[in-house]
CHARMM-style PDB file with segment names, atoms N, HN, CA, C and O in Angstrom:
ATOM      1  N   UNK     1    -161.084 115.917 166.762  1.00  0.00      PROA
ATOM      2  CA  UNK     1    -160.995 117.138 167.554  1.00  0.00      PROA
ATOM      3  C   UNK     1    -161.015 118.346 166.611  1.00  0.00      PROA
ATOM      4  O   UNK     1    -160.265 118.248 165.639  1.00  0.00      PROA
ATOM      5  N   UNK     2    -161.882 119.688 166.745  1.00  0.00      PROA
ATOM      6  HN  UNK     2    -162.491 119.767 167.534  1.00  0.00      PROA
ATOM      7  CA  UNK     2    -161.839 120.488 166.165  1.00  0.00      PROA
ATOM      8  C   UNK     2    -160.778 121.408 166.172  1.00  0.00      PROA
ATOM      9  O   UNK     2    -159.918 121.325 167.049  1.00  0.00      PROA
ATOM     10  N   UNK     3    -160.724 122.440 165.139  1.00  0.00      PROA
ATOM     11  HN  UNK     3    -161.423 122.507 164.427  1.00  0.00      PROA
ATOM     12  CA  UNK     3    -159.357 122.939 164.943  1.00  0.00      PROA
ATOM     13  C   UNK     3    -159.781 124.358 166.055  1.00  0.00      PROA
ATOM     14  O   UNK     3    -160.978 124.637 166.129  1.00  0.00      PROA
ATOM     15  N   UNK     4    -158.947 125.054 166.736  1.00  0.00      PROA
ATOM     16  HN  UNK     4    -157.975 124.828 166.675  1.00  0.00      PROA
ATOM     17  CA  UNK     4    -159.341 126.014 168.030  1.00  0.00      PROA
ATOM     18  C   UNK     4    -158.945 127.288 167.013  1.00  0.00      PROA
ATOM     19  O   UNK     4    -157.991 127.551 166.281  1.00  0.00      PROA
ATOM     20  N   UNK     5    -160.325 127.989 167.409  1.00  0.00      PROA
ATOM     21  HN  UNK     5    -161.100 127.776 168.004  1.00  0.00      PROA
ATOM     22  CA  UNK     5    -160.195 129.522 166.672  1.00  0.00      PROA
ATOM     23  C   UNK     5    -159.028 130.459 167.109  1.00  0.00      PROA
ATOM     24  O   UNK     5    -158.552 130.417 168.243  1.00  0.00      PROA
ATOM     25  N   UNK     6    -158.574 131.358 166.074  1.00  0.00      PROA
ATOM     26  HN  UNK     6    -158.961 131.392 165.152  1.00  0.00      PROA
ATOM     27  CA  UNK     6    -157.670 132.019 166.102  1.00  0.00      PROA
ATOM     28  C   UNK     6    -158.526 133.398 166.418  1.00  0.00      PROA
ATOM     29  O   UNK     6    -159.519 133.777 165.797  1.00  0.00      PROA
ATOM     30  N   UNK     7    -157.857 134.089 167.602  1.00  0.00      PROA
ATOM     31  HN  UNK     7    -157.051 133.781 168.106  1.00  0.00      PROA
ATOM     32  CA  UNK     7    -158.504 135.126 168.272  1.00  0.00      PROA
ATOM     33  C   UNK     7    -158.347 136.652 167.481  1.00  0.00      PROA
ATOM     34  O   UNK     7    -157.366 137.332 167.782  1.00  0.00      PROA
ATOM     35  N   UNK     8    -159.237 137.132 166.557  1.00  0.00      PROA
ATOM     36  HN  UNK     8    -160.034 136.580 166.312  1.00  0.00      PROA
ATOM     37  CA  UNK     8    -158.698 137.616 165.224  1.00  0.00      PROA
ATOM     38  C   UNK     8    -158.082 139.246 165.887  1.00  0.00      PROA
ATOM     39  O   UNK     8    -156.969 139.725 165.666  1.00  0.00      PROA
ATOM     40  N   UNK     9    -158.992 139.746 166.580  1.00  0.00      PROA
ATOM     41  HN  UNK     9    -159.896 139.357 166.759  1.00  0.00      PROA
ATOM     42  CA  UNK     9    -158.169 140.956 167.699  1.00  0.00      PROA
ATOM     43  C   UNK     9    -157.031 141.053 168.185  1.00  0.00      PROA
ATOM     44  O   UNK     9    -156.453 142.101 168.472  1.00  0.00      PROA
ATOM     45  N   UNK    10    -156.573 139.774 168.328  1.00  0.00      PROA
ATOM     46  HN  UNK    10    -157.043 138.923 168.095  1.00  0.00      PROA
ATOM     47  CA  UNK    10    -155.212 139.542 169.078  1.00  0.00      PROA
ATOM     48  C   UNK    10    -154.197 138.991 168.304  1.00  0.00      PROA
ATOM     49  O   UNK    10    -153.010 138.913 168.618  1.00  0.00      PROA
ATOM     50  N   UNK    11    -154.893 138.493 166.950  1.00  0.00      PROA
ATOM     51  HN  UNK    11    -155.857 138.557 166.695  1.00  0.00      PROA
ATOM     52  CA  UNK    11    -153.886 138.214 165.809  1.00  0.00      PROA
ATOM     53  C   UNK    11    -153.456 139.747 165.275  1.00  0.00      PROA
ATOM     54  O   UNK    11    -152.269 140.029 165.444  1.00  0.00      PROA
ATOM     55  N   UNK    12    -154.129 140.549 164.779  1.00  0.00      PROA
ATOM     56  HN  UNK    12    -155.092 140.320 164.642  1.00  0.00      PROA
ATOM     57  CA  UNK    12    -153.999 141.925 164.723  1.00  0.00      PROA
ATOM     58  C   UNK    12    -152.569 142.556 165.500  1.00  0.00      PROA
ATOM     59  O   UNK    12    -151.584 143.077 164.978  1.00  0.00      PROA
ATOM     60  N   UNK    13    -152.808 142.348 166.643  1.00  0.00      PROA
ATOM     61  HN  UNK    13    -153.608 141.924 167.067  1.00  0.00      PROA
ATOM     62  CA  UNK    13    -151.894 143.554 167.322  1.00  0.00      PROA
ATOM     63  C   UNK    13    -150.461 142.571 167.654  1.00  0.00      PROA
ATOM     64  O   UNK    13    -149.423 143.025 168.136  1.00  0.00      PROA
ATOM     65  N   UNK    14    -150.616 141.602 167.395  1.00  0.00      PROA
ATOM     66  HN  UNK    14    -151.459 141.233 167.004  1.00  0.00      PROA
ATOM     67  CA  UNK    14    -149.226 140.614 167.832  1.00  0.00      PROA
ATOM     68  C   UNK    14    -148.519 140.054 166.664  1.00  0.00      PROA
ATOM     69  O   UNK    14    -148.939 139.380 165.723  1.00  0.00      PROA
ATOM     70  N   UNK    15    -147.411 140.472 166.938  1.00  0.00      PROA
ATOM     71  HN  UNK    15    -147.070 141.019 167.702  1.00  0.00      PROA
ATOM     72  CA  UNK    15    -146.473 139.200 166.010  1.00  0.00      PROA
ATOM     73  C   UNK    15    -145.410 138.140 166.188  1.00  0.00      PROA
ATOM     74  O   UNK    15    -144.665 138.562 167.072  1.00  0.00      PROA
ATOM     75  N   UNK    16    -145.052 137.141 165.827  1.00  0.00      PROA
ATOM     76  HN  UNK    16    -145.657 136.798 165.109  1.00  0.00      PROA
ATOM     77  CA  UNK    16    -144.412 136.404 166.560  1.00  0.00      PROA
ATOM     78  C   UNK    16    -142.776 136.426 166.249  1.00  0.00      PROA
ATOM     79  O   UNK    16    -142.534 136.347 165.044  1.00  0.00      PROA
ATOM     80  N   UNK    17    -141.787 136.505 166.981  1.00  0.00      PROA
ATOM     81  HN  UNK    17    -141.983 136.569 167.959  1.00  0.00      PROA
ATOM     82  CA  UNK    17    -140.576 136.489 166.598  1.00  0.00      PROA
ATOM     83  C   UNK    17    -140.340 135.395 165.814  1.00  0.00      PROA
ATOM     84  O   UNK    17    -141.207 134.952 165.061  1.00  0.00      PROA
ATOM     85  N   UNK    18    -138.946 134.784 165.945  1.00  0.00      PROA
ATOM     86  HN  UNK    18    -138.242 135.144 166.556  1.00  0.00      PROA
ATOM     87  CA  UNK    18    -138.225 134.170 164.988  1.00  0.00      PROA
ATOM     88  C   UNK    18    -137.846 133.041 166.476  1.00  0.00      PROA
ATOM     89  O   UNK    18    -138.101 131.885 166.136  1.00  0.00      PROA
ATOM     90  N   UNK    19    -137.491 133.083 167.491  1.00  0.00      PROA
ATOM     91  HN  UNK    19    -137.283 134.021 167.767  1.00  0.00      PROA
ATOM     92  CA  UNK    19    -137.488 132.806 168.102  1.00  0.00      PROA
ATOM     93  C   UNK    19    -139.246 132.179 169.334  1.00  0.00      PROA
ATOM     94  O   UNK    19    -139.312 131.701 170.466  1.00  0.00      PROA
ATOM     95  N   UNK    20    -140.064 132.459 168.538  1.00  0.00      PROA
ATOM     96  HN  UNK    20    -140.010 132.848 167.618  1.00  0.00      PROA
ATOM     97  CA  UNK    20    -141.322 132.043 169.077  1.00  0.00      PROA
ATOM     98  C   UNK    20    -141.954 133.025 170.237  1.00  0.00      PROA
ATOM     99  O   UNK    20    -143.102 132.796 170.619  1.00  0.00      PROA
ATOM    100  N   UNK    21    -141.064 134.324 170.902  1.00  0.00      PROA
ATOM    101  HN  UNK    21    -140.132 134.509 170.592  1.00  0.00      PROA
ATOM    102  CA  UNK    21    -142.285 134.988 171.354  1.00  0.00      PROA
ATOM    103  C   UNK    21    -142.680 135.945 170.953  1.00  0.00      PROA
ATOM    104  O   UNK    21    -141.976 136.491 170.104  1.00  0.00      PROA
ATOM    105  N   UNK    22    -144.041 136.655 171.369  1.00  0.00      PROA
ATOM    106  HN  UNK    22    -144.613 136.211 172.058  1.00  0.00      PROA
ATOM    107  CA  UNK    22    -144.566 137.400 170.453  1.00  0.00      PROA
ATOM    108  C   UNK    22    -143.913 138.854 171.205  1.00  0.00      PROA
ATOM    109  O   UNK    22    -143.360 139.004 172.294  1.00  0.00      PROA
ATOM    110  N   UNK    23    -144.202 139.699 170.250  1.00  0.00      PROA
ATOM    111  HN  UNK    23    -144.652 139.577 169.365  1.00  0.00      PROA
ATOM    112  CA  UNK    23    -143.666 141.417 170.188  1.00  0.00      PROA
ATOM    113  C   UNK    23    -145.240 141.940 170.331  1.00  0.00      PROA
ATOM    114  O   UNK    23    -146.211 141.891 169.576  1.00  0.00      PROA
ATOM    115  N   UNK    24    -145.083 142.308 171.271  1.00  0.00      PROA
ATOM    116  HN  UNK    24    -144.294 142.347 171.884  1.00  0.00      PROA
ATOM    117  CA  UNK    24    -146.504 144.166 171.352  1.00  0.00      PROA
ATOM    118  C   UNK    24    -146.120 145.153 171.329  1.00  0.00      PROA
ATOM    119  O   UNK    24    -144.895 145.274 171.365  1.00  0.00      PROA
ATOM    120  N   UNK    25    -146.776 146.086 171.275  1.00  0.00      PROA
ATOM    121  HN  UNK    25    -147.770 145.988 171.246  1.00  0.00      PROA
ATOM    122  CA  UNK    25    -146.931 147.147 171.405  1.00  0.00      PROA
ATOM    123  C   UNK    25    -147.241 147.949 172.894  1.00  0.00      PROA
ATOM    124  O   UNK    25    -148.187 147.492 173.534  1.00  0.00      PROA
ATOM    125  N   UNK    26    -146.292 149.450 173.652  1.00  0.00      PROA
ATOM    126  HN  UNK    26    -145.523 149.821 173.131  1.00  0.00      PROA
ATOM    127  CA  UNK    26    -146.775 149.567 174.365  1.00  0.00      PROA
ATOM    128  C   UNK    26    -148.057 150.679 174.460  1.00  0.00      PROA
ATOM    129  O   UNK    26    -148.503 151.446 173.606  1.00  0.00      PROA
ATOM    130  N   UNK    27    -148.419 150.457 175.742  1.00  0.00      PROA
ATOM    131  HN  UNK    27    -148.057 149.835 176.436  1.00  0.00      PROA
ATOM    132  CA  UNK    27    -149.404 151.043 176.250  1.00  0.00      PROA
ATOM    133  C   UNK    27    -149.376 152.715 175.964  1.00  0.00      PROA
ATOM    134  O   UNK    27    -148.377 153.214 175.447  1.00  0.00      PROA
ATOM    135  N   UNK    28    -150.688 153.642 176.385  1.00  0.00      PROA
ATOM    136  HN  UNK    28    -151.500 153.236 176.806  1.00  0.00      PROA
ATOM    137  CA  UNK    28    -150.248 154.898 176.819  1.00  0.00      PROA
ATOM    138  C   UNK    28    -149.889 155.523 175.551  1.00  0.00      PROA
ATOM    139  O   UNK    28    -150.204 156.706 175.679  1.00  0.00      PROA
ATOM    140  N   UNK    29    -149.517 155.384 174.687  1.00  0.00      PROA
ATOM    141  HN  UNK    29    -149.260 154.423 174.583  1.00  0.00      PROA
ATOM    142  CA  UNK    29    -148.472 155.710 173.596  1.00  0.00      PROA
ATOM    143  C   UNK    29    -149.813 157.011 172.479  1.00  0.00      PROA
ATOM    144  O   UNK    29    -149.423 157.846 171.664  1.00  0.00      PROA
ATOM    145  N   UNK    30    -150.900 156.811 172.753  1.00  0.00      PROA
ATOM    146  HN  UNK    30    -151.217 156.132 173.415  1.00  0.00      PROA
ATOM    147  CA  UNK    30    -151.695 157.616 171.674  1.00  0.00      PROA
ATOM    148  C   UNK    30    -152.211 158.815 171.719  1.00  0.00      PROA
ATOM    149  O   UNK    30    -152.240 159.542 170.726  1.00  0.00      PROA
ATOM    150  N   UNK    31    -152.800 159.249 173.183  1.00  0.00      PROA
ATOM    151  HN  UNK    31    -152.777 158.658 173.990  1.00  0.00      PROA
ATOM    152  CA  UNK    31    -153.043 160.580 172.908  1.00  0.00      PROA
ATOM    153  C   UNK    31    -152.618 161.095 174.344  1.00  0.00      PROA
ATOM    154  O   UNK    31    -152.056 160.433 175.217  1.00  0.00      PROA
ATOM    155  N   UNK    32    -153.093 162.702 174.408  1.00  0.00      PROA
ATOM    156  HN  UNK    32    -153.550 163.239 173.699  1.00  0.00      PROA
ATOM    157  CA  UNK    32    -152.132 163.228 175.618  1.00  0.00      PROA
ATOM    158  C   UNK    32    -150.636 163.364 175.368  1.00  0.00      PROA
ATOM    159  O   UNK    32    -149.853 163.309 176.317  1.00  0.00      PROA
ATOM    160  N   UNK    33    -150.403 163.462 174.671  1.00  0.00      PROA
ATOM    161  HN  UNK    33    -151.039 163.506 173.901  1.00  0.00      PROA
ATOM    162  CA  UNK    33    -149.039 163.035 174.615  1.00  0.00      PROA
ATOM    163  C   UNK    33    -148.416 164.855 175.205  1.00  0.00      PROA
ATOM    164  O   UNK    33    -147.291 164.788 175.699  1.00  0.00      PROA
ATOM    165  N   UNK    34    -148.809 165.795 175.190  1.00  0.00      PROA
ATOM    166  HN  UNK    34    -149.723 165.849 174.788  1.00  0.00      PROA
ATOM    167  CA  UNK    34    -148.113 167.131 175.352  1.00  0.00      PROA
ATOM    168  C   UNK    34    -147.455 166.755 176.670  1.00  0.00      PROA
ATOM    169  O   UNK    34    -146.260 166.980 176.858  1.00  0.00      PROA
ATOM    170  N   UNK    35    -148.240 166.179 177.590  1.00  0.00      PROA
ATOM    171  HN  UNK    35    -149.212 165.997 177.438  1.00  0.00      PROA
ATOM    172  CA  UNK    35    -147.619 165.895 179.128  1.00  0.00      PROA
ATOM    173  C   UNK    35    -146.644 164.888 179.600  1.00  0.00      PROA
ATOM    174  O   UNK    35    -146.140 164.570 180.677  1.00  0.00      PROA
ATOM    175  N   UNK    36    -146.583 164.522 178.393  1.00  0.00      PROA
ATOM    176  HN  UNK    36    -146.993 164.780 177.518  1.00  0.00      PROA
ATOM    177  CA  UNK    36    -145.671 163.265 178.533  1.00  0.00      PROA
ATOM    178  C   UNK    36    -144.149 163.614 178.163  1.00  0.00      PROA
ATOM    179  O   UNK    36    -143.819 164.368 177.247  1.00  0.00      PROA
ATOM    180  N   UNK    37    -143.502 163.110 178.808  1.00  0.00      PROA
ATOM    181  HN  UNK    37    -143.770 162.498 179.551  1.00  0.00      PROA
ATOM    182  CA  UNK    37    -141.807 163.939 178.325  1.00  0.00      PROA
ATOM    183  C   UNK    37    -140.973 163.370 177.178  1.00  0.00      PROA
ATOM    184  O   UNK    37    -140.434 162.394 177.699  1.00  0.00      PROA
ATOM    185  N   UNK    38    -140.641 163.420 176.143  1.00  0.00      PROA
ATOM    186  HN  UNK    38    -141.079 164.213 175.720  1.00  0.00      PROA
ATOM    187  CA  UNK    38    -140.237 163.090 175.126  1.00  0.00      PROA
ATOM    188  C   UNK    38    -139.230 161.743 175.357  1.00  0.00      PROA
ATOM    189  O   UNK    38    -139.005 160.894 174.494  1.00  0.00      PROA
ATOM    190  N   UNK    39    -138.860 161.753 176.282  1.00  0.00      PROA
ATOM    191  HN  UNK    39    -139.043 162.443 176.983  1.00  0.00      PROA
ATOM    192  CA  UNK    39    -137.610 160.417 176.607  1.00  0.00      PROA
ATOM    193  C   UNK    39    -138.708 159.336 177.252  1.00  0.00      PROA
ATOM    194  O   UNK    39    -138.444 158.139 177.368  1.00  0.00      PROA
ATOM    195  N   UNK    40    -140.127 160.002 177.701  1.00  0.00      PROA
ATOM    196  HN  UNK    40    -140.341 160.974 177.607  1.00  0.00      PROA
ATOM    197  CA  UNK    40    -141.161 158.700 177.859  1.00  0.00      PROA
ATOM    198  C   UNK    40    -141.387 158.121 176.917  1.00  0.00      PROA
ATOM    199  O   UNK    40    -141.332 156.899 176.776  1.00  0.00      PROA
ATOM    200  N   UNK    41    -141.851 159.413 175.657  1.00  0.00      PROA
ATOM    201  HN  UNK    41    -141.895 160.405 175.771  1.00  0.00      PROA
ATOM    202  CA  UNK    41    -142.533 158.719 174.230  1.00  0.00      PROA
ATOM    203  C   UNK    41    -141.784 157.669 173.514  1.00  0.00      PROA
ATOM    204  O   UNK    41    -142.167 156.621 172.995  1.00  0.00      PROA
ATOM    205  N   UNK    42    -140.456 158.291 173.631  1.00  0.00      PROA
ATOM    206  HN  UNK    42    -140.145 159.143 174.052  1.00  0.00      PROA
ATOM    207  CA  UNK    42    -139.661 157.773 172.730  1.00  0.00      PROA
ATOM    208  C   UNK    42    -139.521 156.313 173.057  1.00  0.00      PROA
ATOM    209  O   UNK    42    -139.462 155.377 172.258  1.00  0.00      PROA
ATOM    210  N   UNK    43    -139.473 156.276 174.535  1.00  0.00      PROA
ATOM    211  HN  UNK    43    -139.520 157.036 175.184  1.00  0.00      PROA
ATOM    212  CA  UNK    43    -139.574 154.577 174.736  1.00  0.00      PROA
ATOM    213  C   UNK    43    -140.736 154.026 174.522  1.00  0.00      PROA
ATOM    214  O   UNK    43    -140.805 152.868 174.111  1.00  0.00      PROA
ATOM    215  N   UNK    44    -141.913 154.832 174.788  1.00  0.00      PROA
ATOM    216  HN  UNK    44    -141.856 155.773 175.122  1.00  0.00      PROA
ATOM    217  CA  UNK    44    -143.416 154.200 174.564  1.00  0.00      PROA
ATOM    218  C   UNK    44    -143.743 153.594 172.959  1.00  0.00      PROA
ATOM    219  O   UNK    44    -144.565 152.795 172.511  1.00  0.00      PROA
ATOM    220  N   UNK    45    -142.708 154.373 172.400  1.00  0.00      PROA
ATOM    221  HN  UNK    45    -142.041 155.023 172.764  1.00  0.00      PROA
ATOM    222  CA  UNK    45    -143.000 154.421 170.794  1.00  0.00      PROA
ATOM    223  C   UNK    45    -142.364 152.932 170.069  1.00  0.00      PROA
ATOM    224  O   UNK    45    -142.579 152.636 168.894  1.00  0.00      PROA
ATOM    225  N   UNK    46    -141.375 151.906 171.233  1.00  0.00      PROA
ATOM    226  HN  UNK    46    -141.201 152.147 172.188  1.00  0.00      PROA
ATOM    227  CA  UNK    46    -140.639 151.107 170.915  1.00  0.00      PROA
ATOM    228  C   UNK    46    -141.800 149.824 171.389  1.00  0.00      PROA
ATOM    229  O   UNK    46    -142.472 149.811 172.420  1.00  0.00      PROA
ATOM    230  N   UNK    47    -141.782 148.664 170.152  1.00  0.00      PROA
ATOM    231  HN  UNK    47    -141.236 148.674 169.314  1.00  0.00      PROA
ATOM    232  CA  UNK    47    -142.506 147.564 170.700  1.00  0.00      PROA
ATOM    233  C   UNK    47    -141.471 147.025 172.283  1.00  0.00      PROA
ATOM    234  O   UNK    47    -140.346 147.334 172.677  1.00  0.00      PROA
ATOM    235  N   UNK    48    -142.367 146.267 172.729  1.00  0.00      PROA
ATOM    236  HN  UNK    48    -143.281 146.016 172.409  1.00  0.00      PROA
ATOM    237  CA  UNK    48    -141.084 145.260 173.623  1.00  0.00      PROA
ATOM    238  C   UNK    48    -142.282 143.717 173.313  1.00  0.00      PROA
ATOM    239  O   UNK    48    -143.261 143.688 172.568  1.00  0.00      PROA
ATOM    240  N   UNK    49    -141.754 142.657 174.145  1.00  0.00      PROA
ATOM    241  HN  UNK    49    -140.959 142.680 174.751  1.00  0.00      PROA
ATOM    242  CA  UNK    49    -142.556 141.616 174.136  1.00  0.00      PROA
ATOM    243  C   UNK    49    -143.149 141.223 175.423  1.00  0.00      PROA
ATOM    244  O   UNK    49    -142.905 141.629 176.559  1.00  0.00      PROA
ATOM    245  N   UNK    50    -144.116 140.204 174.928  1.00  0.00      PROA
ATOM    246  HN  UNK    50    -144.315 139.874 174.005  1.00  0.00      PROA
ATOM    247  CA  UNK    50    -145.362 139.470 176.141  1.00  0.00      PROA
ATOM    248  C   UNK    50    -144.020 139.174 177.358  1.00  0.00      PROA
ATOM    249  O   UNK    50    -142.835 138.932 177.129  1.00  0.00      PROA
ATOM    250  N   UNK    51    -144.779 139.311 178.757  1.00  0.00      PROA
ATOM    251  HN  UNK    51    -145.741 139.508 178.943  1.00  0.00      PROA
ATOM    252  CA  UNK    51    -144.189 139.024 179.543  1.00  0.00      PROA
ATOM    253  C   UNK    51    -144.028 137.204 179.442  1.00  0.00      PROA
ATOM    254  O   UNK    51    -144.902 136.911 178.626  1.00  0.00      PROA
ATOM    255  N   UNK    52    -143.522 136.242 179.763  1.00  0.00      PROA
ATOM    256  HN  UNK    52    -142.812 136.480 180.426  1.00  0.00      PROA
ATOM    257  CA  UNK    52    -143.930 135.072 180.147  1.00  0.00      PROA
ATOM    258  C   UNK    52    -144.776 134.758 181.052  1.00  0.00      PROA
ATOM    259  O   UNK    52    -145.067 133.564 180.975  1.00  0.00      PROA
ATOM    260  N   UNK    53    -145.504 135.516 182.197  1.00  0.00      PROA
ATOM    261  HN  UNK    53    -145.267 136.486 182.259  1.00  0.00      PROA
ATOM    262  CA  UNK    53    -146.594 134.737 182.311  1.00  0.00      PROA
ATOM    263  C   UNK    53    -147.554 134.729 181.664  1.00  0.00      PROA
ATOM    264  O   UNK    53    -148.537 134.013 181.852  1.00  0.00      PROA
ATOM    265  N   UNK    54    -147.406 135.512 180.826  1.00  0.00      PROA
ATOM    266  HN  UNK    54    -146.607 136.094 180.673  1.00  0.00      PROA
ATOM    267  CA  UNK    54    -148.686 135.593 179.490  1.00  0.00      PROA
ATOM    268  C   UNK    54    -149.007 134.863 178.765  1.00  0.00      PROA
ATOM    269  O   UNK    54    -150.154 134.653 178.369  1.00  0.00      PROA
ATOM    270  N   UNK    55    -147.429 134.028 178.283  1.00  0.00      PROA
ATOM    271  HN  UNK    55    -146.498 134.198 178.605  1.00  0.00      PROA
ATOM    272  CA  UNK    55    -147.506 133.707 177.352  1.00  0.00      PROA
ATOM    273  C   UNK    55    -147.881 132.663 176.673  1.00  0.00      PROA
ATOM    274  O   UNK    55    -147.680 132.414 175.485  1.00  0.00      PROA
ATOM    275  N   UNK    56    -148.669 131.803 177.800  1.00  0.00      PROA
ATOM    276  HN  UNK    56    -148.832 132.005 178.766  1.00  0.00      PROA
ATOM    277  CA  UNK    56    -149.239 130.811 177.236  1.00  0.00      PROA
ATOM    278  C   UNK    56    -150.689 131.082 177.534  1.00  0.00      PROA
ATOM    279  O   UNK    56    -151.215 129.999 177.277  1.00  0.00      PROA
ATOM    280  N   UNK    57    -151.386 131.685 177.823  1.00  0.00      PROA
ATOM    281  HN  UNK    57    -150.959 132.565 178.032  1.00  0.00      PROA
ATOM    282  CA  UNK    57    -152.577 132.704 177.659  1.00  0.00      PROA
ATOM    283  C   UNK    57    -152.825 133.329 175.934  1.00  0.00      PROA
ATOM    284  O   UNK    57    -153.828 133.450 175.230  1.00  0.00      PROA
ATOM    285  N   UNK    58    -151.596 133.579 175.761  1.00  0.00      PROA
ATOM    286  HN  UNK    58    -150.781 133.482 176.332  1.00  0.00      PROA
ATOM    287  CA  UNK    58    -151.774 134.232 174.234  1.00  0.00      PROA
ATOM    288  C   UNK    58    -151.148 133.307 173.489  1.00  0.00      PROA
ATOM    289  O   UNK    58    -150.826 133.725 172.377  1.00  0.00      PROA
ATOM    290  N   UNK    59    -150.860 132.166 173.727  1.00  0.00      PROA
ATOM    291  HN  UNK    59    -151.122 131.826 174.630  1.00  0.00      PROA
ATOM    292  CA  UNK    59    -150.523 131.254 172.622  1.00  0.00      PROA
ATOM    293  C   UNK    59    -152.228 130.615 172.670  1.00  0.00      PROA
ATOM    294  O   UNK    59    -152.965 130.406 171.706  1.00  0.00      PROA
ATOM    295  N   UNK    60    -152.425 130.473 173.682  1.00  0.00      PROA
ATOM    296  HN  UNK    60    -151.827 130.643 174.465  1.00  0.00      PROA
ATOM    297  CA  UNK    60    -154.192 129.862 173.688  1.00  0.00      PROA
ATOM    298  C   UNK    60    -155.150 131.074 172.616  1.00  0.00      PROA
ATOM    299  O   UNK    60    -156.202 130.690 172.105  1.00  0.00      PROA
ATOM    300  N   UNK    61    -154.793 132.076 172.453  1.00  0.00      PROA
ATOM    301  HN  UNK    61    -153.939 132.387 172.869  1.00  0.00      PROA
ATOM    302  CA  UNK    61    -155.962 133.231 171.604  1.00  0.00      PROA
ATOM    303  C   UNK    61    -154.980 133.252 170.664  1.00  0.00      PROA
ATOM    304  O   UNK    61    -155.195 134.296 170.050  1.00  0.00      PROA
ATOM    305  N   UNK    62    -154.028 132.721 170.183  1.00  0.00      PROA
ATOM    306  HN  UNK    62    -153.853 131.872 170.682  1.00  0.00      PROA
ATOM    307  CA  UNK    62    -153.451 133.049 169.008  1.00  0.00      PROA
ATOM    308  C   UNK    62    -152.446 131.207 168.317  1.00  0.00      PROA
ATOM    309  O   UNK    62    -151.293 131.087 167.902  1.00  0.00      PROA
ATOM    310  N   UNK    63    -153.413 130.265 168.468  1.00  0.00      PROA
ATOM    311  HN  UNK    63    -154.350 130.362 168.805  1.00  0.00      PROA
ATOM    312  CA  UNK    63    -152.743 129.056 168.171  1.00  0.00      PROA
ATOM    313  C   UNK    63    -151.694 128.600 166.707  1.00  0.00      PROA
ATOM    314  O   UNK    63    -150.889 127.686 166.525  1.00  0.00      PROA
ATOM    315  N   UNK    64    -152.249 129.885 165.736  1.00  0.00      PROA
ATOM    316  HN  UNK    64    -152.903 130.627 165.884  1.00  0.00      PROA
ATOM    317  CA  UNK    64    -151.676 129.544 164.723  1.00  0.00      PROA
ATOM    318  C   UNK    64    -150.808 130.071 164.067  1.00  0.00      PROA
ATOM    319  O   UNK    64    -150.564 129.853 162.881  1.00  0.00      PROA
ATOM    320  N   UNK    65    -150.197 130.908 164.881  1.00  0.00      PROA
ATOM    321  HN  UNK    65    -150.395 131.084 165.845  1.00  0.00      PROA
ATOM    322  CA  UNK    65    -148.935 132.317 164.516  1.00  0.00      PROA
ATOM    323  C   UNK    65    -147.745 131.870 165.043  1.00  0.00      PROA
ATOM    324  OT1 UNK    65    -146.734 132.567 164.963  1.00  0.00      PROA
TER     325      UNK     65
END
């Protein structure tokens, strides 16, 4: 059986805890920002992690992290 490619886009923007799920980045967070209210940014500016139904979707594009 061949070894399944590692999805190199999605290796990029993800990392995996210590505990096995991965941490992103949120959304929204890059430009526009004048309209946005500072207690938005400030949370936008914080990673959080993959929801679980994701997460075996992105263990499939990311098998080796």
């Amino acid at each position: 059986m061949p070894k399944i490619k590692t999805n190199r886009g999605a290796a990029k923007r993800f990392k995996r805890t210590g505990t096995g799920k991965l941490r992103r980045r949120r959304a929204y967070d890059n430009h526009i920002l004048t309209k946005k209210s500072p207690k938005r940014k400030q949370r936008l500016a914080k990673g959080t992690l993959v929801s679980d139904a994701d997460q075996p979707a992105m263990d499939r594009l990311i098998p080796y992290m």
